[in-house]
FIMARKOL-693886 format. One record per residue (C-alpha): residue number from 1; residue in one letter; chain; x, y, z. Coordinates in Angstrom, 3 decimals, m for minus. Layout:
% residues N
+-----+-----+-------+----------+----------+----------+
!   n ! res ! chain !       c1 !       c2 !       c3 !
+-----+-----+-------+----------+----------+----------+
! NUM !   A !     A !        X !        Y !        Z !
...
+-----+-----+-------+----------+----------+----------+
END
This chain:
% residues 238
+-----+-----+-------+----------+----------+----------+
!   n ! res ! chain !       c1 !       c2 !       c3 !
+-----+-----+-------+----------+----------+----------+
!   1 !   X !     A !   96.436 !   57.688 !   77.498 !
!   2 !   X !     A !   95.190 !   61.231 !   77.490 !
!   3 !   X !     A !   97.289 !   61.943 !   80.584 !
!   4 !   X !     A !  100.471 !   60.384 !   78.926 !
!   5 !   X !     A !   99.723 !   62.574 !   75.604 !
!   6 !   X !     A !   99.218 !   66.100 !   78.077 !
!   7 !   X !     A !  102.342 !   65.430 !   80.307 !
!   8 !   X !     A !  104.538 !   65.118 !   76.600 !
!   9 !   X !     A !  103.101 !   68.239 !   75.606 !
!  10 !   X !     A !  103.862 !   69.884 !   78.618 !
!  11 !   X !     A !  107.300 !   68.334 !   78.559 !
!  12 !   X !     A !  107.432 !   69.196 !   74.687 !
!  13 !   X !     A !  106.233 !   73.036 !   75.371 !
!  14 !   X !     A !  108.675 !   74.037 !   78.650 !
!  15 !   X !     A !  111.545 !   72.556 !   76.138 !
!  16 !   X !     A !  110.575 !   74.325 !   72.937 !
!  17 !   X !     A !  110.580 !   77.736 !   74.711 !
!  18 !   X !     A !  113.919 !   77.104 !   76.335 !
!  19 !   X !     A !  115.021 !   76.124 !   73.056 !
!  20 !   X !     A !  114.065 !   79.181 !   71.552 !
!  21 !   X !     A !  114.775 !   81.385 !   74.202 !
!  22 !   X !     A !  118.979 !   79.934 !   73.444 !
!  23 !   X !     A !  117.934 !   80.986 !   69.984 !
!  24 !   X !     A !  117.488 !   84.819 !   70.945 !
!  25 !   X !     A !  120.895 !   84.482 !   72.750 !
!  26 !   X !     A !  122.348 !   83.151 !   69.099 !
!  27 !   X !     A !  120.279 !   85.979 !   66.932 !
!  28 !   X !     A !  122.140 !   88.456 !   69.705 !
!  29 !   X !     A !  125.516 !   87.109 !   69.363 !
!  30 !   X !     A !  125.538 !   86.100 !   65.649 !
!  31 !   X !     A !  123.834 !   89.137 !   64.338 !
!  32 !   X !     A !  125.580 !   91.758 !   66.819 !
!  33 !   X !     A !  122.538 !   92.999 !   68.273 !
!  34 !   X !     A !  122.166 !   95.972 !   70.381 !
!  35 !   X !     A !  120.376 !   94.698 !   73.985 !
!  36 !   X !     A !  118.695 !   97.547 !   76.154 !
!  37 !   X !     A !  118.448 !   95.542 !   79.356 !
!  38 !   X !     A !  119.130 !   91.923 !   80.484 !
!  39 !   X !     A !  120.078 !   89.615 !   77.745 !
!  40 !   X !     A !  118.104 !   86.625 !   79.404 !
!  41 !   X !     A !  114.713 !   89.038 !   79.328 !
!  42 !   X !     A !  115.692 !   89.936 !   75.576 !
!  43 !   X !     A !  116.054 !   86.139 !   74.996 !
!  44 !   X !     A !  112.332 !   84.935 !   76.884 !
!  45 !   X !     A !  110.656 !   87.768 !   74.926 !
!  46 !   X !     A !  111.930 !   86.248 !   71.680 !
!  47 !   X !     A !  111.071 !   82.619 !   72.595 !
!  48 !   X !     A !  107.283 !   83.995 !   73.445 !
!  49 !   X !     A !  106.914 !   86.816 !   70.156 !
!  50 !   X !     A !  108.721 !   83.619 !   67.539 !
!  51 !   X !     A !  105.655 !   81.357 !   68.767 !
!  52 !   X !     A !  103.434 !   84.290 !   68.507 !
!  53 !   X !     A !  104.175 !   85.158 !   65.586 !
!  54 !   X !     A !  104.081 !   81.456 !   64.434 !
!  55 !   X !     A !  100.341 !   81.751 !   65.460 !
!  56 !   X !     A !   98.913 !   78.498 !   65.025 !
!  57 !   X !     A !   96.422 !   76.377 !   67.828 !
!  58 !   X !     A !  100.024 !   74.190 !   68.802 !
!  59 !   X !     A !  102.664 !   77.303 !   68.837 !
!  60 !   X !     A !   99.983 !   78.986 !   71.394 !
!  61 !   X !     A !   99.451 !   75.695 !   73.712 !
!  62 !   X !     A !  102.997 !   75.093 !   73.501 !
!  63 !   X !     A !  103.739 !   78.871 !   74.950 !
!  64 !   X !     A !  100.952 !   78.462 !   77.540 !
!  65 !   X !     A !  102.453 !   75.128 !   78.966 !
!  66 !   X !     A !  105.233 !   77.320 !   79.151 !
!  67 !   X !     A !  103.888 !   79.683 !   81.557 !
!  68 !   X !     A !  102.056 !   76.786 !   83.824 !
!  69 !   X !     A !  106.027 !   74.857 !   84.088 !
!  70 !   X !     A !  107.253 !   78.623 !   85.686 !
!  71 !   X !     A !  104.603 !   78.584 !   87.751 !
!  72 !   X !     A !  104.952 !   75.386 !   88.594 !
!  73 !   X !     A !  108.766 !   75.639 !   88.840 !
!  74 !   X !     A !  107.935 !   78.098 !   91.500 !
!  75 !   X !     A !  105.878 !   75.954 !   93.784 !
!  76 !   X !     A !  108.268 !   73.173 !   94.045 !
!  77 !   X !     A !  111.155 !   76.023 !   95.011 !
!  78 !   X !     A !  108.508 !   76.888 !   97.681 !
!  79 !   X !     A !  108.057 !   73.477 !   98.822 !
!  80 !   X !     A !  111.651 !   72.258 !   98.813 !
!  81 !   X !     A !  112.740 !   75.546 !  100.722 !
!  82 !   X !     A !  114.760 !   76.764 !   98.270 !
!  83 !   X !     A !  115.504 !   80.609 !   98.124 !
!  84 !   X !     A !  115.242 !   82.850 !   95.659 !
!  85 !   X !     A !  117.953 !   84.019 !   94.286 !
!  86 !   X !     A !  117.489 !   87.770 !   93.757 !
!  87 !   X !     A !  120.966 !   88.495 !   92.226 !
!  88 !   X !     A !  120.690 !   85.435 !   89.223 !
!  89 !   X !     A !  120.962 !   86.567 !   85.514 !
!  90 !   X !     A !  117.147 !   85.194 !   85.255 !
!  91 !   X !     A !  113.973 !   86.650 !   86.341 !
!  92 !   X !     A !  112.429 !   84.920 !   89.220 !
!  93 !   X !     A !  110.494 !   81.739 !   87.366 !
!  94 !   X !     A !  106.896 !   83.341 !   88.174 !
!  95 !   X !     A !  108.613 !   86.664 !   86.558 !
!  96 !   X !     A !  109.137 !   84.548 !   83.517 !
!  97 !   X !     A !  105.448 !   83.495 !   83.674 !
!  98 !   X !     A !  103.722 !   86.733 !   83.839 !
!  99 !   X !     A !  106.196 !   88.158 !   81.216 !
! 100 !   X !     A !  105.558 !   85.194 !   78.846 !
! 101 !   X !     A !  101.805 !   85.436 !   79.613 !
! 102 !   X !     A !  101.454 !   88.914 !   79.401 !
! 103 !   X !     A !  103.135 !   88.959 !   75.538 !
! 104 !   X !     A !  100.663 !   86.512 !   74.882 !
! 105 !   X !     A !   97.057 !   88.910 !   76.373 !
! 106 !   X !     A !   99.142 !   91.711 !   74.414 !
! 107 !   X !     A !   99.080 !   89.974 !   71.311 !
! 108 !   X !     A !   95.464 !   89.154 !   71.498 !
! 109 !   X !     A !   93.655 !   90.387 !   74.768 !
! 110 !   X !     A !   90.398 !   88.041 !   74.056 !
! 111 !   X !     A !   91.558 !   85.099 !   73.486 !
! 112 !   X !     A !   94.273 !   84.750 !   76.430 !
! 113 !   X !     A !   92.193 !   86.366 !   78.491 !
! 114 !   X !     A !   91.032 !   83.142 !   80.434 !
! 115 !   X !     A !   93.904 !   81.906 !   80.278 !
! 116 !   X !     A !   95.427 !   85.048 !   82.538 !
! 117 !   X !     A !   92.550 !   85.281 !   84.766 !
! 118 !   X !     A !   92.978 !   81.389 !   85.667 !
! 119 !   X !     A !   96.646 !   82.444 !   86.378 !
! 120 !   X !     A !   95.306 !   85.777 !   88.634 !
! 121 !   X !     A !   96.800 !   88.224 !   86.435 !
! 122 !   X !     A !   94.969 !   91.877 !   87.346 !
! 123 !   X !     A !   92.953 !   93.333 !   85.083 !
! 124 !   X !     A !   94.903 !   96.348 !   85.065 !
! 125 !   X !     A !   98.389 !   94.565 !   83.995 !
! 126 !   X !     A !   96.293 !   92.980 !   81.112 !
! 127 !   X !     A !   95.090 !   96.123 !   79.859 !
! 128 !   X !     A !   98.513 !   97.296 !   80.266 !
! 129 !   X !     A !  100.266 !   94.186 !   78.235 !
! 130 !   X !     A !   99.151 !   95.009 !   74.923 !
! 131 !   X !     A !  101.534 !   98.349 !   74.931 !
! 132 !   X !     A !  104.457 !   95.799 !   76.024 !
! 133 !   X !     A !  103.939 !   93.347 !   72.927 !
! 134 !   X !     A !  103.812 !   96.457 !   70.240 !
! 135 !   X !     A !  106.907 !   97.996 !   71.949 !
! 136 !   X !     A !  108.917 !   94.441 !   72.586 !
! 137 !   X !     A !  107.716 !   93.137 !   68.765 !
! 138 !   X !     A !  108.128 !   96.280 !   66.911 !
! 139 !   X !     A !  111.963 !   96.224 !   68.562 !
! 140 !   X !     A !  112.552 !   92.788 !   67.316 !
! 141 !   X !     A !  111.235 !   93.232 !   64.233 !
! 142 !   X !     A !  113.287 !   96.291 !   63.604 !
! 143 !   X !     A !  117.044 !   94.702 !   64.386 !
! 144 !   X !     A !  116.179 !   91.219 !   62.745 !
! 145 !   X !     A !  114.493 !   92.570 !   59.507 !
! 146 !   X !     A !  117.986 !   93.325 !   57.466 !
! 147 !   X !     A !  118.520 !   89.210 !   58.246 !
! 148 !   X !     A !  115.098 !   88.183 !   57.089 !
! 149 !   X !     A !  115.894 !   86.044 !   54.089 !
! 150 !   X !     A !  114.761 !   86.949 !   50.592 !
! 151 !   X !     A !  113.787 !   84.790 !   47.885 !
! 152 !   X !     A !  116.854 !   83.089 !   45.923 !
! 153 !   X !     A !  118.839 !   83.944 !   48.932 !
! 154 !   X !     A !  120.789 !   80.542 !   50.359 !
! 155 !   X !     A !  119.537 !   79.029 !   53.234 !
! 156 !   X !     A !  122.456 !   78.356 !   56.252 !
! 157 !   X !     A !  123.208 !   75.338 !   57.611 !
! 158 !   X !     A !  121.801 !   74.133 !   60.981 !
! 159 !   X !     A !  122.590 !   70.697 !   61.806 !
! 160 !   X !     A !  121.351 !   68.642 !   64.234 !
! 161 !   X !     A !  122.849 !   66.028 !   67.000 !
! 162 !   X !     A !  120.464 !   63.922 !   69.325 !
! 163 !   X !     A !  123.323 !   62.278 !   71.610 !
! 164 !   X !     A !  123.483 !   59.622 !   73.765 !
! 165 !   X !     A !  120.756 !   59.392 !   76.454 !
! 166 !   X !     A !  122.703 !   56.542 !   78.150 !
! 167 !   X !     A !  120.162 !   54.242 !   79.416 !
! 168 !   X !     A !  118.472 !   56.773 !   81.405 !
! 169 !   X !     A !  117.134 !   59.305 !   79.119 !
! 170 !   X !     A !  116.716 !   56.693 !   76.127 !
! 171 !   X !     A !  113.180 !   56.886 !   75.978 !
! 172 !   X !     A !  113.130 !   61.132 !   75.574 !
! 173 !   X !     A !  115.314 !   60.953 !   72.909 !
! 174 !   X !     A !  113.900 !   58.663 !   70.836 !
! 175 !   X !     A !  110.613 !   60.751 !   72.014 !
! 176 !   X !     A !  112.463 !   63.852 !   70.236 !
! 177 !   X !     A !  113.762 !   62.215 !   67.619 !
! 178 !   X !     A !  110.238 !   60.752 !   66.569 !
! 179 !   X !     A !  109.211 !   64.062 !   66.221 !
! 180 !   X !     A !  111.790 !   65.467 !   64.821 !
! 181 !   X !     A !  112.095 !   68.490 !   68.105 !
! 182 !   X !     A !  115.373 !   69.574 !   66.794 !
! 183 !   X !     A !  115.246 !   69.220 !   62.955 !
! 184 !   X !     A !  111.952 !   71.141 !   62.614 !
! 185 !   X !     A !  113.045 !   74.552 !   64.650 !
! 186 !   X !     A !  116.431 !   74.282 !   62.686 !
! 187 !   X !     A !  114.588 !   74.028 !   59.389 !
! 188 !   X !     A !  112.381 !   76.798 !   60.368 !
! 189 !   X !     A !  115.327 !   79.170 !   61.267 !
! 190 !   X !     A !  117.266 !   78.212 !   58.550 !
! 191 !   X !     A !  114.342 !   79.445 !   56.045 !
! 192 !   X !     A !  113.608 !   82.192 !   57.695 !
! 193 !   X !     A !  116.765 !   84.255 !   58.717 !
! 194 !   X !     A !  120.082 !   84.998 !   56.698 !
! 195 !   X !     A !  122.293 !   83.288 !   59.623 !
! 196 !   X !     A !  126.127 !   84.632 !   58.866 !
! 197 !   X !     A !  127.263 !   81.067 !   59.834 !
! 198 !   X !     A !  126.561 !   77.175 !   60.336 !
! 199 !   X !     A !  124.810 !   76.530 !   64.218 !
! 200 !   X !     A !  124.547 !   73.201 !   65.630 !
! 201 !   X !     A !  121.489 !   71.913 !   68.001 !
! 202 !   X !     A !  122.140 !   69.455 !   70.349 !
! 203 !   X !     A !  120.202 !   67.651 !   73.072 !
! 204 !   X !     A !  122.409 !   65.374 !   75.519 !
! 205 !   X !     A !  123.337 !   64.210 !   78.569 !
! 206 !   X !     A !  124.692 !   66.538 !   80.900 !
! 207 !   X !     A !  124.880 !   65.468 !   84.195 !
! 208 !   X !     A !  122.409 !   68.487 !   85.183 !
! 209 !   X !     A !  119.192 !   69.913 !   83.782 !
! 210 !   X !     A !  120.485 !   72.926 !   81.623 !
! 211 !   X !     A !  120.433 !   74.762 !   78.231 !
! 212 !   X !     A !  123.447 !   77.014 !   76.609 !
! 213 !   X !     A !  124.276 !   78.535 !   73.819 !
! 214 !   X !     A !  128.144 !   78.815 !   73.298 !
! 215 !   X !     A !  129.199 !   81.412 !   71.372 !
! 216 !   X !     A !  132.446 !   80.510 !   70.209 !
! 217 !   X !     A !  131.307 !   76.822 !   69.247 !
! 218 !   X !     A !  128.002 !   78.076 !   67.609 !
! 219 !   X !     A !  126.581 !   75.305 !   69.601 !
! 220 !   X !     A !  122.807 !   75.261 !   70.918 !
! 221 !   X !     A !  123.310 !   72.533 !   73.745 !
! 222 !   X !     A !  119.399 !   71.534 !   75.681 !
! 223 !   X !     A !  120.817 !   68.686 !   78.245 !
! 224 !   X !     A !  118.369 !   65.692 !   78.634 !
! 225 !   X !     A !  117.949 !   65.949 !   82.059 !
! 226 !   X !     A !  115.873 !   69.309 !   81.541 !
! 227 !   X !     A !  112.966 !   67.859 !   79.386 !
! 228 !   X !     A !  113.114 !   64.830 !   82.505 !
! 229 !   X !     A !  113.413 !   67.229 !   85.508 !
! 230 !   X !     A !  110.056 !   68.862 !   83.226 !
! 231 !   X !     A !  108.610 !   65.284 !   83.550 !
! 232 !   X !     A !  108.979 !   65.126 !   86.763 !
! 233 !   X !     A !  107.572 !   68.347 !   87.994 !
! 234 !   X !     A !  104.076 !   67.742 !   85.830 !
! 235 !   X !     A !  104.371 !   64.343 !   87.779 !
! 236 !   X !     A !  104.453 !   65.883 !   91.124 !
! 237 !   X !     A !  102.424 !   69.048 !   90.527 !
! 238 !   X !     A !   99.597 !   68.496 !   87.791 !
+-----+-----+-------+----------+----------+----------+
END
């Protein structure tokens, strides 16, 4: 039972972040913000400072299952032969970990501090990471604080669409609907920022693990098979 409860939050924590991190790529788009650098770095250091920020025992284990699926994202590559691909729009996935994990020893140097030891980060990047946090969360709070909402301001709407898992991915999304994955980060988004229009989050059936924000559509789209291909690597690698 125990094992079933720590794979769906492992599952449950690699899909939140990804979730979030198409949520920086919507504040960017939507709100016309200026990017220095990559987009897709911009996007994984909101997804880590939002659950930060959010600060409570889950939001942290969530973020930290995070940075174990990159790493562990990166052994299968290594095991399956497959190369990295230097030139991709992405960090490499143990990039991703180390910059997750690093926002997280920035934000509070004792108590991740294990946590980047067990995943051999040197003590002189740690003592280095809390400069990154200030400088990375002092930038995002400066471009999203004129769409902070006020009180008496009106909240946007966010829906929400689980689709069709068709047969194969049934039981996920009635596991995300039973917890309501996608209405609780819409409500929380909704409350929190002055969106200038209506988004949509959907989870579906792709035909490919994958997550996208389109911009014209206003459409957050996390494909099924992503949380699944998730399942799969805690099956083979924790």
């Amino acid at each position: 039972e125990q094992q079933r409860i720590d794979r769906v939050e492992f599952v449950a924590g690699n899909t939140l972040v990804l979730l979030l991190h198409e949520f920086g790529h919507a504040h960017i788009a939507e709100m016309h913000l200026p990017v220095l650098g990559r987009e897709e770095d911009a996007a994984d250091t909101f997804a880590a400072l939002r659950l930060l920020m959010i600060g409570t025992s889950f939001s942290q284990r969530e973020l930290a299952e995070a940075v174990t699926g990159w790493f562990l994202n990166d052994r299968r590559d290594q095991d399956t032969g497959e190369k990295p691909l230097y030139y991709d729009e992405h960090n490499l996935s143990q990039q991703r970990a180390y910059q997750i994990l690093c926002l997280m020893v920035g934000s509070d140097p004792v108590k991740f501090k294990s946590l980047a030891d067990q995943m051999k980060m040197p003590e002189a990047r740690q003592q280095t990471c809390k400069r990154d946090y200030a400088k990375t969360s002092q930038g995002w709070d400066a471009v999203l604080k004129p769409w902070l909402r006020e009180p008496g301001d009106p909240e946007t709407r966010i829906d929400v669409v689980y689709g069709d898992g068709k047969g194969r991915y049934d039981g996920l999304a009635n596991i995300f609907r039973s917890i309501r994955f996608l209405e609780t980060v819409a409500a929380n988004s909704a409350a929190r920022y002055k969106w200038p229009h209506p988004l949509t989050l959907k989870m579906e059936s792709c035909g490919h693990p994958g997550t996208d924000y389109d911009d014209e559509a206003r459409v957050v789209t996390i494909c099924y098979e992503t949380p699944f291909d998730f399942a799969e690597l805690y099956r083979a690698y924790v």
